[in-house]
N, C-alpha and C positions, 0 to 999 in steps of 0.2 A: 324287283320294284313292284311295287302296289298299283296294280292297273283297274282295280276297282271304281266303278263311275257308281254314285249315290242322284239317283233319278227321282223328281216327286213321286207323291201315292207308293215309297215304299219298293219303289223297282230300282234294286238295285243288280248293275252286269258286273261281272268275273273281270273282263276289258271294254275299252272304247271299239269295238270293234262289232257289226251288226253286217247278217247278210242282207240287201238290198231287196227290197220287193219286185218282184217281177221277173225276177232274172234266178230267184234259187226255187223257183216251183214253192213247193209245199214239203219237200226235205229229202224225200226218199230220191229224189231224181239226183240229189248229189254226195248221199251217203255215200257210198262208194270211192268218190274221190278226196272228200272234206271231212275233218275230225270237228262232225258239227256240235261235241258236247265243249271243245276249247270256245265256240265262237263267245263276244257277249251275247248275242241275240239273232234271233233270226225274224227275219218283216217277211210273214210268207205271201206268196199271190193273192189281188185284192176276191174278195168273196163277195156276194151278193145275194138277196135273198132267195132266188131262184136261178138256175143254169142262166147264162151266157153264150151265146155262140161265139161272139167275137165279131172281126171282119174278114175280109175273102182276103183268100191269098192273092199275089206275095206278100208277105208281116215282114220282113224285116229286109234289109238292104244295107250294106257294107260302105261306109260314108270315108273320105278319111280321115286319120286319129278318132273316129267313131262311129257311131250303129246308127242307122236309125229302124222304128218298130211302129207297128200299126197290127199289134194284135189284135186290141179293143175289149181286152180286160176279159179272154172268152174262161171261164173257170166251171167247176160242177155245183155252185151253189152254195150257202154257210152250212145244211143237211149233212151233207156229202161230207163238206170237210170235218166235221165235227165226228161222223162215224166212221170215214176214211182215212181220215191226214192227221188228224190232232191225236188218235192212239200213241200212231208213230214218234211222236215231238215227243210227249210224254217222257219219252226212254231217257233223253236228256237234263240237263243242268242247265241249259243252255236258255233265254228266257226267250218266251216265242210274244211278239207281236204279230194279230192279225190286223191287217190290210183292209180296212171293208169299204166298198162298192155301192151306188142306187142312181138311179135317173131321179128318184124326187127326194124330199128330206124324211118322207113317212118311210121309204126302202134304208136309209141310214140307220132311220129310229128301229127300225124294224130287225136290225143285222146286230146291230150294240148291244140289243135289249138281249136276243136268245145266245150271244156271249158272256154276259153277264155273268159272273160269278161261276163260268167252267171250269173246272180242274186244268190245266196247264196255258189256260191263258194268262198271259201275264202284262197284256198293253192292246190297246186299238191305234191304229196308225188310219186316220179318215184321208180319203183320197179323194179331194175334192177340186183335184187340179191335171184329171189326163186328157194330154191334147189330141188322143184319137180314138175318144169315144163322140156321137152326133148328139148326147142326150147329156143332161146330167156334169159331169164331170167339169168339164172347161167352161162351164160358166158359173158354178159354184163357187170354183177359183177367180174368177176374175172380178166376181164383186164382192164389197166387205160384207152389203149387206145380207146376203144372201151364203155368203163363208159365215158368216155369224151366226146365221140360222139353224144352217146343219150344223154346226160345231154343240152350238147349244142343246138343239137335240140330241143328239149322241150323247154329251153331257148327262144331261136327264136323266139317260138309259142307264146309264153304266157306272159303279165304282170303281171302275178298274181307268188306269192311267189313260188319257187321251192326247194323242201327239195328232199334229192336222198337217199335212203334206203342203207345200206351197208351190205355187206355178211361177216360173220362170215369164211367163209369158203374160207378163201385166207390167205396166209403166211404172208401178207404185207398190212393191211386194210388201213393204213396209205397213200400209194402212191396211192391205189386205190380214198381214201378220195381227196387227191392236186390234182390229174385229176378231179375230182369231183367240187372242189372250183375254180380250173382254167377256166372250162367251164361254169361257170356261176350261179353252183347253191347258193343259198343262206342259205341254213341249209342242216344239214345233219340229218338222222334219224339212229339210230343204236341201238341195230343189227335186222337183221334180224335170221330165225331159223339156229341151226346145222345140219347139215345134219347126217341123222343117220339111223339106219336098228333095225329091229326089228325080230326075229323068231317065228312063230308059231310053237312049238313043236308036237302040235297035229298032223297040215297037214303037218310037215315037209318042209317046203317050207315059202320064208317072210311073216311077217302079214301083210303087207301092197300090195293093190292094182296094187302102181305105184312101189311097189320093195322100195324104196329107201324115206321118207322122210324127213320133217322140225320138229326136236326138239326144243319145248319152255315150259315155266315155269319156276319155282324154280333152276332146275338144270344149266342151263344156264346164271344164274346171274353174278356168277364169270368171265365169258368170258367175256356180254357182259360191266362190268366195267373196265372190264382190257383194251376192246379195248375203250370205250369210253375216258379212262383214258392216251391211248396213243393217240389217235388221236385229242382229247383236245391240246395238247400241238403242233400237225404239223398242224391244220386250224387254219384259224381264224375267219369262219364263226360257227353261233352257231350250237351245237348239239342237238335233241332231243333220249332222251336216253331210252332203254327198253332192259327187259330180264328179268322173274322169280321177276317182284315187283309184291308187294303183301300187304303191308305195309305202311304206313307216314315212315318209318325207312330207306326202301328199296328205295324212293324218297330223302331223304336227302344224301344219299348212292353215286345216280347217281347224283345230282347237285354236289354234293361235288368234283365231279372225274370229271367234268366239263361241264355237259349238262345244258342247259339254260330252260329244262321242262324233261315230260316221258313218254311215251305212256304206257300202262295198259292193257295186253289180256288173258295169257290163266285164270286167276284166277277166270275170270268173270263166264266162264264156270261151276265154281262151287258154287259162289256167284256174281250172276248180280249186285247188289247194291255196291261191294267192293269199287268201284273209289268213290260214292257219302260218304264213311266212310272216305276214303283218306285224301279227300276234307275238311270234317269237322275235322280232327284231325288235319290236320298237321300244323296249328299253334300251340295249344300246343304242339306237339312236338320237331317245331324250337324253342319256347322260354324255353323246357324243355335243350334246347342243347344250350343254351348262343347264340341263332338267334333272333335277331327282324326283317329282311329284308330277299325276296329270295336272291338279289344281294349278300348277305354277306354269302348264302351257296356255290351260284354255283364259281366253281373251289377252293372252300378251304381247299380239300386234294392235290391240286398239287404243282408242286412245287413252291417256290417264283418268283414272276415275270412273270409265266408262265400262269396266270388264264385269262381263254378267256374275261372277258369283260378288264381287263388290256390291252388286243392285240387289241382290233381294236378299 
């Protein structure tokens, strides 16, 4: 079966299948276990224009059916990655989206721009929606007019495909999303984590470093289809969908609610190889469901007339 997804700007992936940001590093940390030239795409860790610390330990804490993390986006800078990480991608087939990172919209402008037209870049993924960084991130997400802003700068920057990350953690992901397509971006990726707390009983005091942060996994599924599932129906640019898959099941799940691919992350944590299992099941699984094409899954939970490739 033809698992090929035909993405704006020309990006086309091999499968609906993408590693998730944040959770596969920058590639080398999961050579070893993953055949990352099968994957469609890999969303490496967000970059920014100079290093990152991050936040104090402890980053992450074991919730259950999922994680929660409060790294705070710590990376070696777009420098670095460009003369240390993006050699590496290169080797591949595989289409690489960078992640990129800024406290203000002049650091966004600033990260698009010296991507521009690199050799094995093939997409920017803006992340303008993480809930445990103090600066920058969660409130870029949270308003349209200010998601509009940076979306469009970046825009500006860059020829290369622009997908904008959307936060879970707003009343209205939807109007957030139309600010988003209006400034120019070409895909949307959703969701990013919930925001959430965790208690250390022992010290009495949060488990986490930064206080406060990003829930992903299994428990977060339901959200992120619901909002994929509304926001499907106010763009009409494609989605790429994630939250707690873990499955070919949990992939037919989000095409269906109308993403055009899925990004793939905390599960890896526990089996590196899941996506290249993904990969190889999920034709029989579409043909176990009365599929022979992806076109004929993605949006066929929504309603009539409303499925995204009917809209544009």
């Amino acid at each position: 079966m033809d698992l090929h997804v035909e993405l704006p700007r020309g990006l086309t992936l091999s499968n609906p299948v993408i590693a998730a940001s944040g959770t596969f590093g920058f590639g080398p940390e999961y050579s070893q276990y993953v055949d990352i030239g099968a994957l469609g795409g890999v969303s490496v860790k967000g970059v920014s224009p100079e290093p990152w610390t991050g936040n104090p330990p402890p980053r992450v804490w074991e919730t259950p059916m999922g994680l929660l993390n409060s790294i705070g986006l710590q990376n070696p800078g777009v420098e670095a990655f460009i003369e240390k990480d993006l050699p590496f991608l290169r080797r591949y087939p595989t289409k690489v989206i960078v992640n990129i990172i800024g406290h203000t919209v002049e650091e966004y402008r600033q990260v698009a721009a010296r991507l521009n037209h690199l050799a094995g870049v093939h997409a920017l993924e803006v992340n303008i929606s993480c809930p445990n960084i103090k600066q920058g991130g969660m409130s870029f997400g949270q308003d349209p007019d200010q998601a509009f802003a940076v979306t469009r700068a970046v825009r500006d920057e860059t020829e290369l495909p622009v997908m904008v990350k959307l936060s879970p953690n707003v009343t209205s992901p939807g109007i957030i999303a139309q600010a988003i397509e209006a400034a120019g971006a070409d895909m949307i990726s959703a969701i990013n984590t919930v925001l959430g707390l965790a208690i250390d009983i022992n010290l009495r005091r949060p488990a986490l470093g930064g206080i406060t942060g990003g829930l992903s996994g299994p428990a977060i599924k339901p959200v992120a289809l619901r909002i994929v599932y509304e926001v499907a129906q106010q763009v009409k640019i494609p989605i790429i969908g994630m939250g707690g898959i873990q499955a070919p099941e949990d992939v037919l799940e989000f095409l269906m609610a109308g993403a055009s691919a899925v990004m793939v992350g905390t599960i890896t944590f526990q089996h590196p190889d899941r996506m290249n299992h993904i990969i190889d099941q999920l034709p029989e699984v579409m043909e176990g469901h009365g599929f022979s094409s992806l076109t004929e899954v993605i949006g066929a939970a929504l309603p009539a007339a409303s499925t995204p490739l009917e809209r544009r």
